[in-house]
C-alpha positions as CSV (number, residue, x, y, z in Angstrom):
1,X,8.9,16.5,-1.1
2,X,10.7,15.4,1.6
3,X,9.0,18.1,4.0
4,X,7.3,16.3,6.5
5,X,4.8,17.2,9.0
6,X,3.7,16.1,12.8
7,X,1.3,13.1,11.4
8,X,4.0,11.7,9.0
9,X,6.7,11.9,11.7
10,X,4.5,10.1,14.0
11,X,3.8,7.0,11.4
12,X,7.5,6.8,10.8
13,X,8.3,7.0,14.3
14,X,5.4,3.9,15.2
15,X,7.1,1.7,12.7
16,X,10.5,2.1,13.8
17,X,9.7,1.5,17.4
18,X,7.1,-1.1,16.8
19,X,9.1,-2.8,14.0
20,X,11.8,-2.5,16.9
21,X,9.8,-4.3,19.7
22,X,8.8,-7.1,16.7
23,X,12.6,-7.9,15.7
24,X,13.2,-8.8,19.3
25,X,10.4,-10.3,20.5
26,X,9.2,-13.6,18.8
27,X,5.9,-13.8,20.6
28,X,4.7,-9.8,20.5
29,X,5.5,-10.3,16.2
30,X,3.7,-13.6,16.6
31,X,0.8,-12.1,17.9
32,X,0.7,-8.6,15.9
33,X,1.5,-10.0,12.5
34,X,-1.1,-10.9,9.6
35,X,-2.2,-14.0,10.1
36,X,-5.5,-15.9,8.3
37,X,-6.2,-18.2,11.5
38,X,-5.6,-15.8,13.9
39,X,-7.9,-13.2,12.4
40,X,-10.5,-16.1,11.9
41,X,-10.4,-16.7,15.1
42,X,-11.4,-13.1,15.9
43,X,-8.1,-11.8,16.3
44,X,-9.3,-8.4,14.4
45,X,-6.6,-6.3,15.7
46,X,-3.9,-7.9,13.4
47,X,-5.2,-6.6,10.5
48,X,-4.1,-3.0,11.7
49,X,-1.5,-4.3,14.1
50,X,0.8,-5.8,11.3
51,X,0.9,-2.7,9.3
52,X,3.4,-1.3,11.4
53,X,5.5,-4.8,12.0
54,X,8.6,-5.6,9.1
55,X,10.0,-8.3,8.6
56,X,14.1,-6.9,8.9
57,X,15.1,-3.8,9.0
58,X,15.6,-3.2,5.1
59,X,11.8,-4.1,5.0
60,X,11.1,-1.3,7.5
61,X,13.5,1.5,5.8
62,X,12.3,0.6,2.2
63,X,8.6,1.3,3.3
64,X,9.6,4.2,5.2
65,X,11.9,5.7,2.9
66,X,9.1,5.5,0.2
67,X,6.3,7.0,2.5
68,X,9.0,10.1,3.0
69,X,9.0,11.0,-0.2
70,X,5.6,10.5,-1.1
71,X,3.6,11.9,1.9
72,X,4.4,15.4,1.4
73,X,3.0,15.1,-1.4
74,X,-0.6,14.1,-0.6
75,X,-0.4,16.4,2.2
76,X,-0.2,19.0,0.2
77,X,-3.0,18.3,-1.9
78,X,-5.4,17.1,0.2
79,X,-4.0,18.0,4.1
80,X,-3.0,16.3,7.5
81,X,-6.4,14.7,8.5
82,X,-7.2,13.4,4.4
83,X,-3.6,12.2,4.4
84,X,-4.4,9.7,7.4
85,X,-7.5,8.3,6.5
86,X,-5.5,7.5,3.4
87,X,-3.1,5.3,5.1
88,X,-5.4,4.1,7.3
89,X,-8.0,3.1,4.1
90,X,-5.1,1.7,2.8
91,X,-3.5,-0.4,5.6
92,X,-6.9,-2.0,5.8
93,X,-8.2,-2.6,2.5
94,X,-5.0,-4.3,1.4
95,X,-5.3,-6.4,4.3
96,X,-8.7,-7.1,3.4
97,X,-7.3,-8.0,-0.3
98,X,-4.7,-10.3,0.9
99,X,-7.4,-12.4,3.5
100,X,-10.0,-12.2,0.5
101,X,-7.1,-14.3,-1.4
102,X,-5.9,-16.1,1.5
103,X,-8.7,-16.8,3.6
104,X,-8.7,-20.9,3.1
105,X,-5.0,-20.6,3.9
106,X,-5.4,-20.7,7.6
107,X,-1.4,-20.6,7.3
108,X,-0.6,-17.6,5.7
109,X,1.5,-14.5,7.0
110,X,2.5,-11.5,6.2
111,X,3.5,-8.1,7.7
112,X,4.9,-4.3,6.6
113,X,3.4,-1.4,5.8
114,X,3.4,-1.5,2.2
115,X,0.0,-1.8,1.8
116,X,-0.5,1.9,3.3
117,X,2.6,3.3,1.7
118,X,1.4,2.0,-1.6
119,X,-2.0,3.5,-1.3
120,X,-0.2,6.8,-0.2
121,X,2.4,6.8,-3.2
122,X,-1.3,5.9,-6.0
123,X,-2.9,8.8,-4.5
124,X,0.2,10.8,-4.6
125,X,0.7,9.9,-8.6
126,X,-2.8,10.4,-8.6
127,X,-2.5,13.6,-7.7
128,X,0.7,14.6,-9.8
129,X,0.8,11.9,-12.3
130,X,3.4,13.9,-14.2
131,X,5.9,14.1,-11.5
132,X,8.7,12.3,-12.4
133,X,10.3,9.2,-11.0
134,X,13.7,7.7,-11.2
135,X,14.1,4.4,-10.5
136,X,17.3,2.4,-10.2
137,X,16.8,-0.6,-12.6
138,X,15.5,2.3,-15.2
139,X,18.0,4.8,-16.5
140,X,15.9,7.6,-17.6
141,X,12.7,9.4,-14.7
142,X,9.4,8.3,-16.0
143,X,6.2,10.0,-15.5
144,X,4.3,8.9,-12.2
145,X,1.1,7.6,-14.0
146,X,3.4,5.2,-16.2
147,X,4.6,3.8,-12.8
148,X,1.6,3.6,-11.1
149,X,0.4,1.5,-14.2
150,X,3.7,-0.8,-14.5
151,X,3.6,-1.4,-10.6
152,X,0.2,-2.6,-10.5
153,X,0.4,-4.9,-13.5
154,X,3.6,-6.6,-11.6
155,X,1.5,-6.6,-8.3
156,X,-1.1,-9.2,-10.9
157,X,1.8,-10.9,-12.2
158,X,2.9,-11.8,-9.0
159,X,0.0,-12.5,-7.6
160,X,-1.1,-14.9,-10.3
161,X,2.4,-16.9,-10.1
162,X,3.3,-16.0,-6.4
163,X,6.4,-14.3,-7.2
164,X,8.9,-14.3,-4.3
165,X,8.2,-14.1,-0.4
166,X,6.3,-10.5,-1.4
167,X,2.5,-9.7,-0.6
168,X,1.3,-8.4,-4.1
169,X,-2.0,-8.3,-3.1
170,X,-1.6,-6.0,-0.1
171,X,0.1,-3.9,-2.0
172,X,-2.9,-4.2,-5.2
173,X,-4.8,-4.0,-2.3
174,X,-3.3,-0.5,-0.8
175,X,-3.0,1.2,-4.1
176,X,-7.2,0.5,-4.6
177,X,-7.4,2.4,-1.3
178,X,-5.2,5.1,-2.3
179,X,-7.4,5.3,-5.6
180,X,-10.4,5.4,-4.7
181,X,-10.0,7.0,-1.1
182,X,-8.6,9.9,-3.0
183,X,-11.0,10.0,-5.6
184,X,-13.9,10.6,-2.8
185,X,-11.8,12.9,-0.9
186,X,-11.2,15.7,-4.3
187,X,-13.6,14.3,-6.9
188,X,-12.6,17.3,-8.8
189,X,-10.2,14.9,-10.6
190,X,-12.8,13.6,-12.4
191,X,-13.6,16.9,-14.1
192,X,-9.9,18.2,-14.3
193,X,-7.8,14.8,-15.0
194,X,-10.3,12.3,-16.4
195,X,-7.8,10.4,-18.6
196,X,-5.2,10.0,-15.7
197,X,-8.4,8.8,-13.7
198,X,-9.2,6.2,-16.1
199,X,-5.5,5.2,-16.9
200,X,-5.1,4.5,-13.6
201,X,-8.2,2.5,-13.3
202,X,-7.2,-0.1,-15.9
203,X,-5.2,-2.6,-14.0
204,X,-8.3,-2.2,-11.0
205,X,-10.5,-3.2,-13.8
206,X,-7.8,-6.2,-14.9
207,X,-7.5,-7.5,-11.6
208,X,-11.5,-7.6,-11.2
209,X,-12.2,-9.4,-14.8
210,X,-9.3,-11.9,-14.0
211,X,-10.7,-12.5,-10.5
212,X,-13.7,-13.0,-12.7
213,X,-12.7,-15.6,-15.1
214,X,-10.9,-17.6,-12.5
215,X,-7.3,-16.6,-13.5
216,X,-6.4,-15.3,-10.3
């Protein structure tokens, strides 16, 4: 990890200097950013365009620091061009998740790449689910699937009681793109890691029965 190529560089480098245009210039982030009455109105190119706007600049190195680690790691596996239609697939469906939740709320906002970094760090675990990751508010590495599974059950808590100024669902969202995306790119996983397939699946399913029964 940590190894990046051309393609990675490139997407780090396009959110730092759009993020950079967006922090000083209220009407370009106005226009570029997630917005449910904008892209009602036919204003398509937001739900691309505010991928690569943050909020601050902790916003912007968070999601980049993340996608650093975790790119390599799909690249590896799966090379340059599958590793872009990743984050592309996954930019776009957790946009698509957050205006499926949103879409009466002609108000609502949102920007940052997490949607695609998520999606890239599911398919990386995905792809290693027993690499190890240590998190700061947990003492001891835990294995990746473990993670994945934890993450995604906070993404429905916090979609279900709108926890913070975060968009859960973007990120829900960007990890069903990594999923599946990855899953039709080396459906050898099915054969070789059927249970981490189907671990991984089970807060998917969650979110699809709740959406179901009117919880969420």
């Amino acid at each position: 990890m940590g190894n990046l190529d051309l393609v990675t560089i490139i997407i780090i480098a396009a959110n730092a200097i759009i993020s950079y245009k967006g922090f000083n210039d209220y009407s370009f982030f106005e226009r570029y950013k997630f917005n449910v009455g904008g892209i009602v109105r036919g204003e398509k190119i937001r739900m691309f365009s505010s991928g690569f706007l943050h909020v601050d600049m902790m916003h912007l190195i968070f999601n980049m620091f993340t996608l650093y680690f975790f790119a390599p790691v799909v690249v590896y596996h799966l090379g340059t061009l599958y590793f872009l239609i990743i984050y592309i697939a996954s930019l776009l469906l957790g946009n698509l998740l957050s205006l499926f939740f949103h879409k009466h709320e002609h108000f609502y906002s949102a920007v940052g790449a997490s949607g695609a970094v998520t999606g890239v760090l599911y398919s990386a675990i995905l792809l290693e689910p027993s690499m190890q990751l240590g998190l700061l508010f947990i003492p001891l590495p835990i294995p990746a699937y473990i993670f994945g599974i934890l993450y995604l059950m906070y993404s429905i808590y916090g979609m279900k009681n709108k926890v913070g100024n975060i968009g859960h669902d973007a990120h829900f969202g960007g990890a069903i793109g990594g999923y599946v995306v990855t899953l039709m790119l080396m459906p050898s996983l099915f054969q070789t890691d059927l249970l981490m397939v189907g671990l991984l699946a089970v807060p998917i399913i969650i979110l699809f029965v709740m959406h179901k029964m009117g919880k969420l």
